[in-house]
N, C-alpha and C positions, 0 to 999 in steps of 0.2 A: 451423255455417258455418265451412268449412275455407277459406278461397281460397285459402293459402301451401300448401296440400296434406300439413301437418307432420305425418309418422309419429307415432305414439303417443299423438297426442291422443284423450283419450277425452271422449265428449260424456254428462253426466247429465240431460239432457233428458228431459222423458216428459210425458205427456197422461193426464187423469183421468177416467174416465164418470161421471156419476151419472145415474141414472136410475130412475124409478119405474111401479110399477104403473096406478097412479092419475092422470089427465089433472086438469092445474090447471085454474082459471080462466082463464088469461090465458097467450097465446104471448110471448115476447120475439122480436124479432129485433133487425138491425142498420142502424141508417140509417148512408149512406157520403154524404159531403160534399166538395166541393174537385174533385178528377180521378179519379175512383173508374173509371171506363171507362175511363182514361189515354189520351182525348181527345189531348192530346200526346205520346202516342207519336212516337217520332222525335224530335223537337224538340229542340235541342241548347239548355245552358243557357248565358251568356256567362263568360267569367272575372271573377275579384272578388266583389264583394259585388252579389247580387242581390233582387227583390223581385217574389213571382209570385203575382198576388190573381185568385181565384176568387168570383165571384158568382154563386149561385142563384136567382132570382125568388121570390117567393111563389105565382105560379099552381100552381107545384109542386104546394106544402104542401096548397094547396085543395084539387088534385085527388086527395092521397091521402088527408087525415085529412078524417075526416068527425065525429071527436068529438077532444080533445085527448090526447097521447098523454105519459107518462112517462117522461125520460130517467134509466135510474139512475147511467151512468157512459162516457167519453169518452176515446177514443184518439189522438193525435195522431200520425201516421206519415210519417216522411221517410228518405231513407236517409244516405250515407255524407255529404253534403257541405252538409246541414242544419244549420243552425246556430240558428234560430227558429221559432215556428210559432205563428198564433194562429187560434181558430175560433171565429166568430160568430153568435150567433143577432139579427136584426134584424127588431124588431116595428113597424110602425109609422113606419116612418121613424127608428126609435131604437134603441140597438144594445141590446139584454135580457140578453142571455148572454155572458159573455168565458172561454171557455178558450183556457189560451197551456203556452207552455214559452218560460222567456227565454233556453236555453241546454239546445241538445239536441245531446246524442251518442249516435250510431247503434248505438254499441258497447258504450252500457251501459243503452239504452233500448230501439232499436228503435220502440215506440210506448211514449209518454209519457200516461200518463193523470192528469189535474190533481186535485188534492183541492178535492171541492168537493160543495154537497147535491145533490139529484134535483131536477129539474127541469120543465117541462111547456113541449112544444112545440102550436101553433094551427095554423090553418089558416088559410095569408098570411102566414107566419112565410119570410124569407128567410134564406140563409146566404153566409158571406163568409168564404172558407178561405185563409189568407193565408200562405206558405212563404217562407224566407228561403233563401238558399243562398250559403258560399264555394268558389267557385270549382267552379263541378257542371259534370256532365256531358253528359249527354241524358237524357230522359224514355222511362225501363224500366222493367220489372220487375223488373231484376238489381238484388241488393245495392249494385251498382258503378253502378249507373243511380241515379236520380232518381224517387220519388213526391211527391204531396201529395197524402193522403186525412186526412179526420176521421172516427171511426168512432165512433157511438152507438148505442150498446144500449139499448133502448128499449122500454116496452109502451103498449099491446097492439099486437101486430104490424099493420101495416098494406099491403094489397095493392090494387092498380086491375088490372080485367081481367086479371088473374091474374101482375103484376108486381110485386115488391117496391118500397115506399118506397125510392129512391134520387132523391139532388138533384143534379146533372142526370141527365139520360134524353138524352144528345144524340141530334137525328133523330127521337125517339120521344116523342109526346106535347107537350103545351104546358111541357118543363122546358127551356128552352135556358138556356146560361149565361153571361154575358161574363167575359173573360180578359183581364188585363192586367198587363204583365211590365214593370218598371224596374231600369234600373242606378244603384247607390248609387255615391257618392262615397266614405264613409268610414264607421265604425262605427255612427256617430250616426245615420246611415239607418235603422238598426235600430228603431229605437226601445224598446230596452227598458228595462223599469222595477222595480226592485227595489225591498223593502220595503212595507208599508203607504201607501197613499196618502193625504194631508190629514196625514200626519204627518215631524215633521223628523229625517232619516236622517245622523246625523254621525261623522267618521270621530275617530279619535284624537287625527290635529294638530289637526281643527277644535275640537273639543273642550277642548284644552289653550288653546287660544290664546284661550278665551274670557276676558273677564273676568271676575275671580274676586273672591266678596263679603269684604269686612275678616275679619281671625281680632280677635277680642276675648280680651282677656288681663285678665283679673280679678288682681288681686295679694291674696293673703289679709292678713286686718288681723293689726298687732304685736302680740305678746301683751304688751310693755310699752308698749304706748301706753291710756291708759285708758280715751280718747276711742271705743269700739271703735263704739255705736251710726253715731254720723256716719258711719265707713269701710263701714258694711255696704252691699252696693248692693241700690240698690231693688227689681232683679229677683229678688233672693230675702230679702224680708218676715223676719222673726223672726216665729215662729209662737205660739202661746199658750202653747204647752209648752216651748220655749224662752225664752220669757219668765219662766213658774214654774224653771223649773232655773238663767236666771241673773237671779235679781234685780239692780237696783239700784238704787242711794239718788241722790238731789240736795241738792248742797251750799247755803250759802247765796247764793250767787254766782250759784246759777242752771245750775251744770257736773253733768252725771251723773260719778259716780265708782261704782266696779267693789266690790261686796259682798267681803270676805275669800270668803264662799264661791264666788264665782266666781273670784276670784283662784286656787283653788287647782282650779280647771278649767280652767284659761285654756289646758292644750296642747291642747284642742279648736280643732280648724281647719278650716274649710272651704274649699274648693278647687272652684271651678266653670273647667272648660275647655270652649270653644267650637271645637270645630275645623269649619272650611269645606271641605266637598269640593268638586268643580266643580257648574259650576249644573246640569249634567242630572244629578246623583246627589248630593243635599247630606244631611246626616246630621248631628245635633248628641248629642253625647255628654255627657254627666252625670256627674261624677265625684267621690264625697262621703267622704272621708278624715275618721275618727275616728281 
């Protein structure tokens, strides 16, 4: 796609065949969703932020699947002035399937295929193909025009009277579709949603400003204070083996006083530091100087 017509561009595009001797089980084809007939052709889009939902029926789905069919993968296609796009599968009165793109550009996408597993479509399965657009144009085939299709690849292929699964069939068959086109006031019309959902998304200031739990500052005991037991703190116990390496005696007053042989170990220090990170990332460090 040249539109500025720039000399020397050269294009490394190309298409792959595979192809085999041997007929599989099972054909794939492509379910088309949204305006796939481009139904609005012609139709001019307004300026600003717009919103243009496409509903399928289920009668559709009845008339073509007669057993339930596999989707393994889903294209989202809009052109130059696409800015959203989500497509739905709705069972039940309940929506089952969510493919979106929160943020599509035509120049480096084209069609937008979401990660996401395989999936299986029923029969009374409806679809809801919902296009966002800044400031568009009219509804074309050209680059410079406006689509909204959802493309699904699918097995096993499915055909009525010798037509492809497509939702709608306008004029043809029991698929008709309702259309419904709104003008947004501001971004927030959008609705889009980033990150994990049930979970809390914070930025850096948010994070900083939270509050932050006390740092703890241990001060290690004097090596001439004799009293050393009392200063030890309780969160770290004197162990058995520390105990065998420093004995001690009691006077008759009732005072622990320090063995010459610990006296003459006494530049053993222990040093515990607490350091707080913030509350979404806390981390305690341990730090034991002989």
């Amino acid at each position: 796609n040249n539109p500025k017509r720039i000399s020397g561009m050269e294009d490394s595009s190309g298409v792959r065949f595979h192809y085999t001797s041997t007929k599989r089980e099972y054909d794939a084809a492509m379910l088309q969703v949204g305006d796939p007939m481009l139904g609005l052709r012609g139709v001019a889009i307004n300026d600003g932020l717009t919103q243009h939902e496409f509903t399928c029926g289920g009668t559709c789905s009845s008339l073509f699947l007669d057993e339930p069919v596999t989707v393994l993968w889903e294209k989202l296609h809009m052109h130059k002035t696409g800015t959203r796009m989500v497509n739905e599968v709705i069972r039940g009165g309940e929506v089952f399937h969510t493919a979106k793109v929160e943020v599509f550009d035509f120049d480096q996408q084209g069609g937008f295929q979401p990660q996401q597993d395989a999936y299986q479509l029923q029969a009374g399965d409806s679809f809801r193909t919902t296009c966002f657009y800044k400031d568009g144009t009219v509804f074309k085939e050209g680059s410079q025009e406006e689509m909204c299709i959802g493309f699904m690849l699918y097995y096993p292929a499915k055909k009525f009277a010798g037509f492809p699964f497509v939702c709608p069939y306008p004029g043809r068959f029991p698929c008709a579709e309702e259309y419904v086109s709104t003008d947004l006031s501001d971004y927030e019309g959008l609705g889009r949603e980033f990150g994990t959902p049930g979970k809390i998304q914070l930025s850096n200031d948010t994070l900083f400003s939270l509050p932050q739990p006390p740092v703890t500052s241990i001060e290690p005991p004097s090596p001439s204070n004799s009293n050393t037991d009392e200063k030890m703190p309780t969160s770290a116990p004197i162990t058995s083996s520390q105990a065998t390496e420093n004995p001690t005696s009691t006077s008759k007053a009732g005072q622990a006083t320090e063995n010459p042989t610990s006296k003459a170990e006494s530049a053993k220090v222990h040093c515990l530091f607490v350091i707080a990170l913030s509350s979404a990332a806390a981390a305690v460090l341990v730090i034991t100087h002989v």
